[in-house]
C-alpha positions in Angstrom: -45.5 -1.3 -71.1 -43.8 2.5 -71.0 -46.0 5.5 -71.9 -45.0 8.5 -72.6 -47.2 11.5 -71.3 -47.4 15.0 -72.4 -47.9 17.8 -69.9 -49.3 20.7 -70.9 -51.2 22.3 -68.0 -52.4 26.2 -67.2 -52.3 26.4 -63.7 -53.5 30.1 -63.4 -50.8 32.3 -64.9 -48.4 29.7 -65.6 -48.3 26.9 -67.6 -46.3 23.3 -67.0 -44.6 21.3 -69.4 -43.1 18.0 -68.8 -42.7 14.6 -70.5 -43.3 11.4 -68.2 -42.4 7.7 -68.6 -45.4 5.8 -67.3 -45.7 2.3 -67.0 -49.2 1.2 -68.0 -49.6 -2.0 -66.0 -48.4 0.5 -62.6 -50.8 0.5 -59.7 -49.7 4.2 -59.0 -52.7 6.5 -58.6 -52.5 9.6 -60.8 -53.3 11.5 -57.7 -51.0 10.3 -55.9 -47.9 10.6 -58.2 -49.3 14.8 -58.9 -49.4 15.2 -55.1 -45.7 14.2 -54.5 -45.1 15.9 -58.2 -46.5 19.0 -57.5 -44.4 19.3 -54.0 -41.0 18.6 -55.9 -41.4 21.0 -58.1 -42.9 23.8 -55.8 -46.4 23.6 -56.8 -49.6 24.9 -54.6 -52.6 22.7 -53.4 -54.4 23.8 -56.5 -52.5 22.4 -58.8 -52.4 18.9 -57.7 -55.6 18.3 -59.2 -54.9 19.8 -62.7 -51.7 17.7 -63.2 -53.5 14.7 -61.8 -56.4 15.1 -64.2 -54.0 15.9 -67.3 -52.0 12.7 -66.5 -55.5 10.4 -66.0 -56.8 11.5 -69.5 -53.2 11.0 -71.1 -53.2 7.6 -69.5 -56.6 6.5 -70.4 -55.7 7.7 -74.6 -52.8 5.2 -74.2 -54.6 2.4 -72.5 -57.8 2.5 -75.5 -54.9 3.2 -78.0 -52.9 -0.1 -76.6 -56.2 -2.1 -76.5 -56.8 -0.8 -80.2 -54.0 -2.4 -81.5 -54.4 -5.8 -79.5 -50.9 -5.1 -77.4 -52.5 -6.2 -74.1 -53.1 -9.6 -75.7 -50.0 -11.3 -73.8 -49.2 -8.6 -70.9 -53.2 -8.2 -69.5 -55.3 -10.7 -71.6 -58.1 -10.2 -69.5 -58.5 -7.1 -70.2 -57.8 -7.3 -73.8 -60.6 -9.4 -73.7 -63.1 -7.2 -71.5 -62.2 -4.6 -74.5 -63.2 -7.1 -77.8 -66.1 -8.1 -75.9 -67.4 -4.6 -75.1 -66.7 -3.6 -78.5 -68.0 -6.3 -80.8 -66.4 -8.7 -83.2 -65.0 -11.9 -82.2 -61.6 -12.1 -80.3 -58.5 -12.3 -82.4 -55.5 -13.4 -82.2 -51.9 -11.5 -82.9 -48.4 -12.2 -82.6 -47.6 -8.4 -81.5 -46.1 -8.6 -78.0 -46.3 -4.7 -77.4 -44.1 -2.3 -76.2 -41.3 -2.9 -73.9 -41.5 -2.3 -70.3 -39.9 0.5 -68.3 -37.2 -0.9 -66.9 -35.8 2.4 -64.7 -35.9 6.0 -64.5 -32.7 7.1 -65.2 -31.7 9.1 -67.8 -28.5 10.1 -69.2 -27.3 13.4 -68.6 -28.0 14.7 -72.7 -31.2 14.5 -71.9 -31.9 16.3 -69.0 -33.4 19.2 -70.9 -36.0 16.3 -72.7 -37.0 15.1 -69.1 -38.0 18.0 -66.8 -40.5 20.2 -66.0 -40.9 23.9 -67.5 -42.9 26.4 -65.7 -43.7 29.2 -68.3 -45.4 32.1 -67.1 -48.2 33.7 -69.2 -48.9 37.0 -70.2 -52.7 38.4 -70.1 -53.0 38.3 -73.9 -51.2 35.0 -74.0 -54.0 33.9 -71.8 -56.8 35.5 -73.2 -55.8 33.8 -76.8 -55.3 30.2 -74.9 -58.9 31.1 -73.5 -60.1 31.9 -76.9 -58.6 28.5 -78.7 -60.3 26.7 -75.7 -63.7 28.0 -76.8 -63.0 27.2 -80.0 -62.0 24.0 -80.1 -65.5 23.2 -77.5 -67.2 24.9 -79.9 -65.9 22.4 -83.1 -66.2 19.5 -80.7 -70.3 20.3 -79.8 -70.7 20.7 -83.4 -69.1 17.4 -84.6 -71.6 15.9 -81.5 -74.5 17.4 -82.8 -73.9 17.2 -86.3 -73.9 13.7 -85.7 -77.5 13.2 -83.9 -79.1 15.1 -86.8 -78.4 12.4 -89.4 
């Protein structure tokens, strides 16, 4: 089963942009695949860990998103299972059989532009307002946490 990650990563004064096919049942570390990654496209030590970390969270949204909608029943039952079990109710049924998998990595020429990284480099303002939307958006998340102990 094929996911398709987002990258969007600030690594210093730049920021990466790329679109992966994953497959979800792949044994790849995300470490690993960021490692050879970064060294294709020119990137230093530090950034390694960034990419690998943006591509773990995107994988684990797509894996709980998968599990949601019961499409692991046929392709991993076992651990569609773990995940009905650790969530309550009693294990259904479904006749979805998921996405397709990724059968290669080609791509047609067209859509070279769709596939491949972008490094964009930021200006100190640009920063400073990315910083500020960062803050922001922790800010609205602690208060939907805490709003939510005090009823």
């Amino acid at each position: 089963m094929a996911a398709d990650i987002q990258l969007d990563v600030q690594i210093y004064t730049h920021i990466l942009r790329d679109r992966i096919e994953w497959d979800l049942s792949s044994s790849l570390p995300p470490t690993l695949f960021a490692k050879h990654y970064c060294t294709e496209i020119g990137l230093t030590g530090e950034a390694i860990p960034l990419v690998a970390h943006a591509i773990h969270e995107e994988l684990l949204k797509h894996k709980r998103d998968c599990l949601e909608l019961e499409l692991f029943t046929h392709s991993h039952p076992d651990e569609q299972a773990k995940w009905e079990k650790s969530h309550g109710g009693p294990p259904r049924t479904t006749n979805r059989t998921g996405a397709k998998g990724l059968r290669g990595i080609w791509r047609d020429w067209w859509e070279r532009e769709e596939f491949g990284p972008v490094l964009v480099e930021l200006s100190m303002e640009e920063m400073e307002k990315r910083e500020m939307e960062r803050t922001r958006e922790a800010r609205r998340l602690m208060r939907g946490v805490t709003g939510k102990r005090r009823r």
